[in-house]
N, C-alpha and C positions, 0 to 999 in steps of 0.2 A: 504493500500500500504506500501511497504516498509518504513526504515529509508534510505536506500542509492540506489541509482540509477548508475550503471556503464557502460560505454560504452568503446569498446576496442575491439581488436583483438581476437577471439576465434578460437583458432588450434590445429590442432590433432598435436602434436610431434612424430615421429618416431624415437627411439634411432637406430641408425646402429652400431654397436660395431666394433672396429679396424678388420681386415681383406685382403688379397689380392685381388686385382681386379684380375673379371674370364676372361680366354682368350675368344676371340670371340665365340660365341656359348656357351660357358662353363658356369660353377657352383661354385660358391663359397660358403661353406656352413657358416651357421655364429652361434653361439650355442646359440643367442638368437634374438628377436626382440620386443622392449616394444614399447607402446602405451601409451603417457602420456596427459592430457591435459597442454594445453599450449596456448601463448598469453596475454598481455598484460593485456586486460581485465577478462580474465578468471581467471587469478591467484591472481589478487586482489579480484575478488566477492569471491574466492575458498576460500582464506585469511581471510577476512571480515569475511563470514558466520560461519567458522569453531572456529570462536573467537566470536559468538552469536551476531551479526550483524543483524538484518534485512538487507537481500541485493538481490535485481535484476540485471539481466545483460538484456541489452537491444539493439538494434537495427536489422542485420539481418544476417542470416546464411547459406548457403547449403544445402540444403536437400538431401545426399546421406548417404553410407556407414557409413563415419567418421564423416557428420553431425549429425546424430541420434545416431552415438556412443557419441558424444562431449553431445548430449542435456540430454541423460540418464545419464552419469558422471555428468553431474551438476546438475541436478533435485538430483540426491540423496546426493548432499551436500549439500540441502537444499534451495537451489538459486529459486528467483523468475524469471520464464522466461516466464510470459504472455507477456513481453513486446521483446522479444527475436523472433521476424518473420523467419518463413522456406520460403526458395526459392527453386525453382524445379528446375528453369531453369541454376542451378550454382550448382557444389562442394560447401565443408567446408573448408578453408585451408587450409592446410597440410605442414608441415618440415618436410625433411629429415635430419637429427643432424647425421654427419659421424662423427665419431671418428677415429684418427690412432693409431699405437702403443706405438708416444709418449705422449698423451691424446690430441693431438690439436684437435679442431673440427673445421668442416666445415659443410655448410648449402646450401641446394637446397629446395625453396621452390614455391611452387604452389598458390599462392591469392587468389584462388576462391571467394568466395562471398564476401572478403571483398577489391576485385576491383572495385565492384557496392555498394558499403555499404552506407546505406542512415539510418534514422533516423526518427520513426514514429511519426505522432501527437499528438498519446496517449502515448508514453514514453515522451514527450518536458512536456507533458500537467499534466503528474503523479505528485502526489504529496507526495514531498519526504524533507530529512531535507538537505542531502547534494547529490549534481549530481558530478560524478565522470568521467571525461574524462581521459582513460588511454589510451597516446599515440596516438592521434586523427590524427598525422602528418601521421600513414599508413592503414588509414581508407577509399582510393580512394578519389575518388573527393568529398566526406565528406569535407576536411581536407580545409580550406578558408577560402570564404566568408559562406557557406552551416554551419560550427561548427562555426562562428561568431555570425551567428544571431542566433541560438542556444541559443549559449553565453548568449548574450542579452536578449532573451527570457526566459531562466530560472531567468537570475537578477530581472527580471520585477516580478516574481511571490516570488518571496523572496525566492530563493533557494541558498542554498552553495554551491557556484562554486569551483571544487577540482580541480587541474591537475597535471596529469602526462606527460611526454616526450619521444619521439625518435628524436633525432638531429642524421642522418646517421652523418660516421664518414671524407666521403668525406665533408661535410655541415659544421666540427666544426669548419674552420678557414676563415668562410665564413660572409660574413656581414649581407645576405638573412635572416639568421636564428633571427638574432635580431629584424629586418623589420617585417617578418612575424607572429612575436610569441607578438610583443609588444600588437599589438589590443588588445588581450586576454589576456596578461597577465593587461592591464589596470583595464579588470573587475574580472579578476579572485578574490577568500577570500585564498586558500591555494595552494602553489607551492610544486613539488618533483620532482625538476633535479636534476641529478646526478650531480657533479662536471664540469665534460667538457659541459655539458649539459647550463647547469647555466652560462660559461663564455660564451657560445654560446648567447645565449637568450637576454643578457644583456650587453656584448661587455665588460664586465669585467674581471678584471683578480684577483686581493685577493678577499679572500672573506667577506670582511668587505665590499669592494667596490659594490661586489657583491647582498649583503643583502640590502645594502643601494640603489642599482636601481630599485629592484624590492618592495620595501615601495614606493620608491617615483613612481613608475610607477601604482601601485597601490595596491598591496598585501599586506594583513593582517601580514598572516602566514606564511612564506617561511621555507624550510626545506630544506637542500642542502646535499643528499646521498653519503659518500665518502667511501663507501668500507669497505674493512677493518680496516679503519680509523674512524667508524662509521657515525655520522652526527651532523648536526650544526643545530637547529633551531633558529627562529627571530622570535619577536610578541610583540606588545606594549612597544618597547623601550627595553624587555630584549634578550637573547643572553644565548646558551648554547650549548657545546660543547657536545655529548653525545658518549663515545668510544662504540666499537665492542669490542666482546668476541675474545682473539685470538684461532683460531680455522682454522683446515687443509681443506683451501676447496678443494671438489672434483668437483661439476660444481656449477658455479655462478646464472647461468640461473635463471633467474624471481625474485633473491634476491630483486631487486629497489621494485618487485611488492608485494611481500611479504611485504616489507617495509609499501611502503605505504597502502595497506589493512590491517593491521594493527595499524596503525596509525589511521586511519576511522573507525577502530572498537570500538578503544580505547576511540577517542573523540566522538563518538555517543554513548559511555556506559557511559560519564562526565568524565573521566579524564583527568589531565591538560596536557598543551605542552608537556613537558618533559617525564608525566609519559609516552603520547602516543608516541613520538620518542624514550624509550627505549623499549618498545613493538616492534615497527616494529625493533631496531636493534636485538633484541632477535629473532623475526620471519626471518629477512633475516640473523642471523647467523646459526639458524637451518637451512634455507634453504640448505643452500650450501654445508652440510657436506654430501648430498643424490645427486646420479641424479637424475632430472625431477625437473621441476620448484615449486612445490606442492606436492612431494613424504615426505619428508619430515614431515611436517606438519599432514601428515595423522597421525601419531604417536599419539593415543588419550590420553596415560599415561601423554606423555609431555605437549597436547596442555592443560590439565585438572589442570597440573601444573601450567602452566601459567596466564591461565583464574584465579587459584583461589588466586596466585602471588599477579594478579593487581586488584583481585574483582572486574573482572565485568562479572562473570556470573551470 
């Protein structure tokens, strides 16, 4: 079985390019239309594997059009998906990414299968080094007490508990968000919210204060994503600020996820804190310079650079 186990969101992205809406009836032609993969969990296993990770993506999927496109794109990144279940009775996700003419974007999306998303036996039961929840809060009624006991259930068997976050942005000046996320984060071993994420989760506001609730709540390794700003790790007392490349982004999308697939590649091939948060901030500075959450990264000249950079391939 694998070294990583990750659970998350798996979508088909549709880039729509700036254009005029067609009159009733009418046609709007638009001179292109990508298909990218996308999701939460998909762009960290994408991440992970593409930096020689052992990694699975696990729980369940759609079995239509853009599901069996989404399982063939990851099967040939080399992702373990015996633990990845097809559903008949559901689509695969799907975003629609409109873009206008002055780069804003907007998003219409479809949930499909992961309105009903559950969690097999034999993914809880695998045995892996570290299990990897990216963003488990839009996983359907997953998201609770169902990814608590989870929780618990990987801790029982000695697994490294990862997580990642989506705190909506209606939820970040909300109290719910600290409530809900504390259980987990009690047993969680390594955190990766973003910035507003982080004061969410923990009801703090610097980030000294911030590092400091989730030790005492109970995490090892906190790592807090600031953008362009790059990120701060925590771990046994030390503390490291690690900057970003400055660099023109063109879309941000899946940078955090990049981040942390990275970071899990890093520390599953032995390297230390730091050396792995400047990895993921090198992967989420590549990201951004491409659309598509994982376009990027496909680049094998760079990713060959980098692997032989931090030696671990």
């Amino acid at each position: 079985m694998p070294d990583l186990i990750i659970i998350g969101n798996c979508c088909a992205d549709l880039y729509i390019p700036a254009h005029q809406p067609p009159p009733p009836g009418g046609i709007e032609r638009i001179p292109q239309l990508r298909v990218e993969i996308g999701g939460n969990g998909a762009n960290t296993a994408v991440t992970a594997a593409r930096l020689g990770a052992s990694t699975a993506l696990a729980g369940v999927l759609g079995d239509d059009l853009f599901g069996r496109h989404l399982r063939e794109a990851l099967d040939s990144e080399g992702i373990d998906l015996s633990l990845l279940e097809s559903r008949e009775d559901t689509g695969a996700p799907v975003t629609l990414v409109l873009n206008d003419a002055d780069g804003e974007r907007s998003f219409v999306h479809h949930g499909g299968s992961n309105d009903t998303w559950e969690i097999s036996a034999a993914a809880i039961e695998a045995p892996c080094r570290v299990f990897h929840m990216a963003a488990p809060e839009i996983l359907g009624s997953f998201w609770g007490e169902p990814c608590l006991d989870t929780a618990h259930g990987l801790k029982k068997a000695g697994v490294q508990l990862s997580l990642d976050f989506f705190v909506p942005p209606e939820e970040l000046q909300k109290t719910e968000a600290r409530d809900t996320h504390r259980p987990l984060l009690e047993i969680a071993d390594m955190v990766f919210p973003n910035e507003l994420e982080a004061r969410a989760i923990t009801g703090k506001d610097t980030i000294d204060d911030i590092l400091a609730s989730l030790h005492d709540t109970g995490v090892s390794l906190a790592v807090i994503k600031r953008g362009a700003e790059g990120a701060v790790i925590s771990w046994d007392g030390n503390r490291e600020d690690i900057p970003a490349a400055g660099v023109q982004a063109i879309d941000t999308c899946g940078a955090g996820d990049n981040f942390a697939g990275a970071f899990l590649a890093g520390w599953l091939k032995g390297l230390d804190p730091v050396e792995c948060a400047r990895l993921g901030c090198e992967m989420g500075t590549l990201c951004v310079q491409q659309k598509g959450a994982v376009t990027a990264s496909s680049d094998a000249a760079k990713l060959e650079e980098l692997i032989g950079r931090y030696g671990i391939g």
